[in-house]
C-alpha positions as CSV (number, residue, x, y, z in Angstrom):
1,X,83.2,169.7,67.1
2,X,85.8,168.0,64.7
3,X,86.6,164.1,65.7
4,X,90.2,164.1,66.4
5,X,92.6,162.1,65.1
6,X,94.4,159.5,67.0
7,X,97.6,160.8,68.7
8,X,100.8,160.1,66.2
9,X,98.8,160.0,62.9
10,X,99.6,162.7,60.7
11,X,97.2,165.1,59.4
12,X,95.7,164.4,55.9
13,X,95.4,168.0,54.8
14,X,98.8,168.8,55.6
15,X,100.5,167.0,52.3
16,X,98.3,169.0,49.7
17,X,98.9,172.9,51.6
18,X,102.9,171.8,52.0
19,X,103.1,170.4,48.7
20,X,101.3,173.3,46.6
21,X,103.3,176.1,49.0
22,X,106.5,174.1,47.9
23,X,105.4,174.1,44.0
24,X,105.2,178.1,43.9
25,X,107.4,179.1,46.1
26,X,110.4,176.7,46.5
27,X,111.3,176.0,50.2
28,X,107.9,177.6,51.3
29,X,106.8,173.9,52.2
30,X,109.8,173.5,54.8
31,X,109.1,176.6,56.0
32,X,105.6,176.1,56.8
33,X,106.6,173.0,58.4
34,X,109.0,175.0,60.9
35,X,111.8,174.0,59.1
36,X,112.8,177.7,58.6
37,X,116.3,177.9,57.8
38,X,116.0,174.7,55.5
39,X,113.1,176.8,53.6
40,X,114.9,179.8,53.7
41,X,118.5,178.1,52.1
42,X,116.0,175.9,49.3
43,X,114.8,179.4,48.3
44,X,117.6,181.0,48.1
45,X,119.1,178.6,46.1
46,X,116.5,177.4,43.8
47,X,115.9,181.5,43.2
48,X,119.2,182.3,42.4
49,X,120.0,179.8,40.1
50,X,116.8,180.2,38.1
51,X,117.3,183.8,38.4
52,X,121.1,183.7,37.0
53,X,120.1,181.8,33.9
54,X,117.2,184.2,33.1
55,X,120.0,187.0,33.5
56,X,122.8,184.9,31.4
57,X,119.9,184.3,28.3
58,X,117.4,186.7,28.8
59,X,113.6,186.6,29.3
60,X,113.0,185.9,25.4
61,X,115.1,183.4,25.4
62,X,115.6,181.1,27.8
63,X,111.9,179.9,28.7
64,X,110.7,178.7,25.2
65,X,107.1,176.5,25.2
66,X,107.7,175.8,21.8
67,X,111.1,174.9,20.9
68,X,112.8,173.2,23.8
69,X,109.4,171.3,26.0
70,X,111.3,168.9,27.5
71,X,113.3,171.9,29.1
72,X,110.1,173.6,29.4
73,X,108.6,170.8,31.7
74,X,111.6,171.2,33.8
75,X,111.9,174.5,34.4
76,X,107.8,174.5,35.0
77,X,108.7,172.8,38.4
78,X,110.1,175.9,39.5
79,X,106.9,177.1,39.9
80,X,106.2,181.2,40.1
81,X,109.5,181.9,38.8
82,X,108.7,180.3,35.4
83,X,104.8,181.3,35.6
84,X,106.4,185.1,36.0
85,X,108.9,184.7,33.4
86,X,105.7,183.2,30.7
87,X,103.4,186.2,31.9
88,X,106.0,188.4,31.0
89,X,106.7,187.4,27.9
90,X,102.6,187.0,26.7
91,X,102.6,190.5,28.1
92,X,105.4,192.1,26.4
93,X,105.2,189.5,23.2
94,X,105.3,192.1,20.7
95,X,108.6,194.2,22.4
96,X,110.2,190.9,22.3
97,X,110.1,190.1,19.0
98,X,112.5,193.7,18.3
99,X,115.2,192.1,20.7
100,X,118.0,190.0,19.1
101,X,117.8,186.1,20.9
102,X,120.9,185.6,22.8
103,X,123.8,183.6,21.4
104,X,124.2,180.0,21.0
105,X,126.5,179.3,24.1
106,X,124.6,182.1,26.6
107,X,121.2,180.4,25.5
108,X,121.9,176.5,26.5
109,X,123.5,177.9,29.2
110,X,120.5,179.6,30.3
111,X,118.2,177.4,29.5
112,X,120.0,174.3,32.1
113,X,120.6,176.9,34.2
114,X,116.8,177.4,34.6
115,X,115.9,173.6,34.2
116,X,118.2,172.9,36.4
117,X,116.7,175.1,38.9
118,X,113.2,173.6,38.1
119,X,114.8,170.0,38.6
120,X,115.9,170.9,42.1
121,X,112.5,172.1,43.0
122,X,111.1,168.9,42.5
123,X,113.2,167.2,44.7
124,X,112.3,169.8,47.5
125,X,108.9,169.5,47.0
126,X,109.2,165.7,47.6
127,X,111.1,166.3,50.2
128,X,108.9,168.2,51.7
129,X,105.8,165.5,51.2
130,X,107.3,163.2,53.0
131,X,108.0,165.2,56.2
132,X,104.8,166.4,55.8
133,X,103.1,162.7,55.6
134,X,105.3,162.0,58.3
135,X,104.2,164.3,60.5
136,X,107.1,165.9,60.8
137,X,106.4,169.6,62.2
138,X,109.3,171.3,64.1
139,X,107.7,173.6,66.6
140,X,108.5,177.3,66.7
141,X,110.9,177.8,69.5
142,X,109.4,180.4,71.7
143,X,112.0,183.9,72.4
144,X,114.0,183.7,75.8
145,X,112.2,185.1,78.6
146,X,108.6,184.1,77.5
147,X,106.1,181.2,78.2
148,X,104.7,179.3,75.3
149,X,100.6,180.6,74.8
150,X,99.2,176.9,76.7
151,X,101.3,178.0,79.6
152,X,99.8,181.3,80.0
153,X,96.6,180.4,79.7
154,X,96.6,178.2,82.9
């Protein structure tokens, strides 16, 4: 039977599991901490806005490893949206290369767009770690009419 921990301590395995579900999905983290409508809103956000500037600059354009890195870096913190967007283009590499690049203005665009996203991702994630090193964990609340599962079991 596992020791357990002193009442009030957090649990130490709790940081790594929020922190990694925050990375790939953003606003999974909260949501695993209860936080639902916070992890719901973070998605939202973080998706759309990553999501616009793939739409403004295109798939072949806006997520470049080589040219732009620093960009690259940030938009990497947005975690399976950019590792979707990289698979795609090793994937359909030699389609891409038919398709015109999109236009000076639409590209920069894009590519903030996307790092931008990536950017605020990283600050969620933190977030996140620090409720979840604080032990922060919002229980579920239970639907009107019904006893919580230790209840019952009495």
């Amino acid at each position: 039977m596992p020791a357990k921990r002193p009442e009030g301590r957090p649990d130490p395995t709790l940081a790594p599991k929020v922190g990694l579900l925050a990375y790939l999905v953003p606003g999974l983290g909260h949501f695993y901490l209860g936080e639902r409508t916070r992890g719901i809103i973070f998605c939202a956000v973080i998706t759309v806005t990553f999501w616009c500037g793939v739409a403004i600059g295109g798939v072949r354009t806006t997520v470049d490893t080589q040219q732009r890195r620093a960009w690259f870096i940030a938009q990497l913190c947005a975690g399976a949206n950019t590792l979707a967007i990289v698979g795609v283009q090793k994937v359909f590499e030699e389609r891409f290369k038919s398709l015109p690049k999109a236009y000076w203005p639409a590209e920069d665009i894009a590519v903030v767009y996307t790092g931008v996203a990536g950017l605020l991702n990283l600050l969620v994630i933190l977030d996140a770690l620090v409720r979840a090193e604080k032990g922060v964990r919002v229980p579920i609340p239970v639907p009107h009419g019904r006893e919580p599962p230790e209840r019952r079991a009495r």
